[in-house]
N, C-alpha and C positions, 0 to 999 in steps of 0.2 A: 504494500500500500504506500501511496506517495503522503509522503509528509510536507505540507503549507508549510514553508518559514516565511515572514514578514519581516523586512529590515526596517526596520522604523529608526531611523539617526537619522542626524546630519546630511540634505541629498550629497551634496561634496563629500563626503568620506565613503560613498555607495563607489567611488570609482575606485580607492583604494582596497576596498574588502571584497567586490564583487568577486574576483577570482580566488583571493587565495582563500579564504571561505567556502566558495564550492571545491575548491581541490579539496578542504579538510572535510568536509560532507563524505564527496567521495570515496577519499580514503578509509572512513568511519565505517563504508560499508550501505550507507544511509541511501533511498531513493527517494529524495526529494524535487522539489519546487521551490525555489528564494527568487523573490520578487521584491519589491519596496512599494507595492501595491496587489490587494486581495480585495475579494468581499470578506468582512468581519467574520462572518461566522464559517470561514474554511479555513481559518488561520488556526494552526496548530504550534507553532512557535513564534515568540516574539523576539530579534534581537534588536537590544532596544540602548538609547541614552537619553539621558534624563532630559535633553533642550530639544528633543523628538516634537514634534508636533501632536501626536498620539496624547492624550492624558487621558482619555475616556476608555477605559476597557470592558464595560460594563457591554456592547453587542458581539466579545470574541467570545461566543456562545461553546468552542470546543476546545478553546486556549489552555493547553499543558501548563504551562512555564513561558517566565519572561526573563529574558538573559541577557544582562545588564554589560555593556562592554567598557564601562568604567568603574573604576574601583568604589568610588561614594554611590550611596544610593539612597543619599538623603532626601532627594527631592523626589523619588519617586515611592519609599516604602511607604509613605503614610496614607499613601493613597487608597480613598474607599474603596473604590470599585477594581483596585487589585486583588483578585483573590485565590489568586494560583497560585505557587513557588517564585519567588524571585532568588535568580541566583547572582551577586556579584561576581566583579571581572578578579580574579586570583591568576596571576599568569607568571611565567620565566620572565618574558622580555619585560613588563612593569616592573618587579619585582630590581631586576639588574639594575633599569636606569634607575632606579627610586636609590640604588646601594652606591651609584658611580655620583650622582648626586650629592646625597648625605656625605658620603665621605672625602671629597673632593673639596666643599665648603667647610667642613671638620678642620679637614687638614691646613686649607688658606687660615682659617683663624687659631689654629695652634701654634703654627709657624709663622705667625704675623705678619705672611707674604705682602698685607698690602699696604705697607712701609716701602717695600723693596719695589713693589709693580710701579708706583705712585713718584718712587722716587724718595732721597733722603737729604735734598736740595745741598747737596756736597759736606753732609757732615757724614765723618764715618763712624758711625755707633753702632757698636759692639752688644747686642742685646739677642742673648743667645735664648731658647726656648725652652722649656722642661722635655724631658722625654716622654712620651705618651703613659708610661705607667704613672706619671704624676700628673696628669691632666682629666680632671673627672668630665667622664661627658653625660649626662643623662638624656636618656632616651622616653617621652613622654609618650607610650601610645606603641604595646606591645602584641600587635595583631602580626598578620603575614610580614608587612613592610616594617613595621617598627622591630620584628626578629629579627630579620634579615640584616638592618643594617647596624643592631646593638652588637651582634655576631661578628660582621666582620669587623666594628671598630673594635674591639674586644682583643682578636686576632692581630690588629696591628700595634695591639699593647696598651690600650686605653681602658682607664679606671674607669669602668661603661656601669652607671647604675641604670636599671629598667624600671617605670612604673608604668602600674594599670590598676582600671579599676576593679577588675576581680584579679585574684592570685596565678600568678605565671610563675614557668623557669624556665631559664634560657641558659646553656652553659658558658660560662665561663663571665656571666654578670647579676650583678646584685639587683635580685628585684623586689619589689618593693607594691605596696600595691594600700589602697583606701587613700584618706585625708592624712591619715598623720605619715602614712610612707610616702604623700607628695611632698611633703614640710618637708622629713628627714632627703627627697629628693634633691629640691631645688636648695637647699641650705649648704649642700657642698656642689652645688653643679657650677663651675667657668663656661660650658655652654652645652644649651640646650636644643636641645631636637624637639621638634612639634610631630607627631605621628599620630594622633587619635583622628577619629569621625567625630563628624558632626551632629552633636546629638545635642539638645535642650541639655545634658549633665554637664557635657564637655564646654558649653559656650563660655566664652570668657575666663578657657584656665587659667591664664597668665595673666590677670588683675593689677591694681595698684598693689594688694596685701602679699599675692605672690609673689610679682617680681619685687616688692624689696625686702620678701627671702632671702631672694639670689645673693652671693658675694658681689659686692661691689666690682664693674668691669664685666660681668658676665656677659656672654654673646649667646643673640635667640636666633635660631635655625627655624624654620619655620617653613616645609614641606607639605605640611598638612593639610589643613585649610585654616580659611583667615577670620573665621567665625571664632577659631580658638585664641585670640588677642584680643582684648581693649585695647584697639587704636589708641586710645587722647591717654590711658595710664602708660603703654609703652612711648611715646612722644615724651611723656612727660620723663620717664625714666631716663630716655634719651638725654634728654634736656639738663638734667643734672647729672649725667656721666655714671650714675650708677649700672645700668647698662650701657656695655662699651660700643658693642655693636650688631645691629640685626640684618640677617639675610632673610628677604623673605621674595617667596617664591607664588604664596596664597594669600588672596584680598577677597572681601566682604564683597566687594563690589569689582568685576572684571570686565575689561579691561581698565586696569587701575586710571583713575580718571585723570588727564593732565596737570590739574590745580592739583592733586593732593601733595600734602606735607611729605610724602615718604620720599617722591622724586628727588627733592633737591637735597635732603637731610644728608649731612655728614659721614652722618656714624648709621646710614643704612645702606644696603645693596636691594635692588627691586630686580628680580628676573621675573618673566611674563609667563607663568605657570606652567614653567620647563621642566621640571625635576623630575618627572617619570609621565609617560606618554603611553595610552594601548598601541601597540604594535599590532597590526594585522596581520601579519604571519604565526606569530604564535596565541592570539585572541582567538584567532580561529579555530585552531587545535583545541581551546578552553571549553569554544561554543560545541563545535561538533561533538567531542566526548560528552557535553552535558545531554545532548540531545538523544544521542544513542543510548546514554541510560534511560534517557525517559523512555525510548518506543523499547529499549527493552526490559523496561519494570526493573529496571535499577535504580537506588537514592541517588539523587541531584546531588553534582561538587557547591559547594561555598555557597549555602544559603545564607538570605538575610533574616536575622531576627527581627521580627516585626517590635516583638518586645523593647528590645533594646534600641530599636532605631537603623540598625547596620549589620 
């Protein structure tokens, strides 16, 4: 029997997924049909992201599952008339860039590269770094991506604390986990990784009260999304040098709008939501295997909790 997928994204990105998405079909075994146009009630898969034009699923009258090709799914789990399996995008290729990422801007601000990129306007100062066993980094936000990259900063010898909101272990870092493991987190962290979802718990982790936890000088990495910052308390932070410097990658509001504060600020780095991207060659592989287990009565990979939000 032919299985209905509906791509429902972005139509620009239907040019990059169209093939290598059916080669993963195929491969899978699967006899399908993927179109980016059905009648509602013959659609048997949805692959889908959240800025889809799609928010009404209430006439996919035979709709399996809906397969999310970006890692958040906050804008679509709350949704009434979702009432089938949603599964999140969990992939290799996210998963890498999210580690080449994180560890790349680790590294710039351990090494205080941006002294040297910048220039030292002809003084020669002698200001050597700690070696990573002395350099606490914590890592906020211990799902797929926040493992991933506490592990290998870990690996490269860094005092990696982890926290979350329920109890994790990750080898080779201290994790940590409620209200008072975020205190004992941020209380020795020199800088901070942002990794949680966006959920009503997680909004405004990093506050006035949190960041002046931090040691004074500490740097906020921020990969995540931008719901997890008060803006005007981090400026503010900024502003008195308590925090040294923030990379951020995730905003409230995107494309970060020209007027805002963060552009010209000092003591910030703004990239335009680069830090880990779905890949279509290996999303594909993520979608096809989900799909094969549904037509063959096997549990779906990487569902969302509705509960929890993600």
């Amino acid at each position: 029997m032919t299985v209905n997928i509906l791509y429902a994204a972005r139509s620009p990105d239907w040019g990059d997924y169209e093939t290598p998405l059916s080669n993963a079909l195929r491969a899978a075994g699967l006899d399908f049909d993927l179109r980016t146009e059905f009648p509602p009630d013959a659609v048997d898969y949805v692959v889908y992201a959240p800025d889809s034009a799609l928010k009404d699923f209430t006439p996919f009258t035979r709709l399996k599952a809906v397969l999310n090709l970006w890692a958040g799914v906050e804008n679509v789990v709350g949704n009434a008339t979702l009432r089938v399996p949603l599964a999140r995008m969990v992939d290799h290729g996210l998963t890498q860039g999210m580690v080449e990422w994180v560890t790349g801007h680790v590294l710039r601000h351990h090494l205080g590269m941006d002294a040297h990129i910048h220039g030292l306007n002809g003084e020669w100062r002698i200001d050597v770094p700690p070696l990573a066993q002395d350099r606490n980094v914590a890592i906020l936000g211990l799902g797929v991506l926040g493992q991933a990259c506490a592990e290998t900063l870990s690996h490269l010898g860094f005092d990696v604390t982890g926290w979350s909101r329920s109890a994790k272990s990750v080898p080779g870092v201290t994790c940590l986990h409620g209200a008072d493991g975020l205190s004992d987190a941020l209380n020795r962290a020199e800088i901070v990784v942002l990794l949680l979802p966006n959920t009503p718990a997680t909004e405004n982790t990093l506050n006035r009260e949190t960041l002046a936890a931090l040691p004074a000088g500490a740097v906020i990495v921020n990969p995540g999304r931008g719901q997890l910052i008060d803006d005007d308390a981090l400026l503010a932070a900024l502003g008195t040098g308590h925090i040294g410097h923030a990379t951020l990658d995730t905003f409230r509001t995107e494309p970060l709008p020209p007027d805002h504060p963060y552009w010209s600020h000092s003591r910030v780095t703004v990239t335009p939501h680069i830090a880990s991207e779905t890949r279509a060659e290996t999303a594909s592989q993520v979608i096809a295997e989900n799909i094969r287990r549904g037509e063959a009565g096997e549990p779906f990979l990487h569902l969302a909790d509705r509960t929890l939000g993600y």
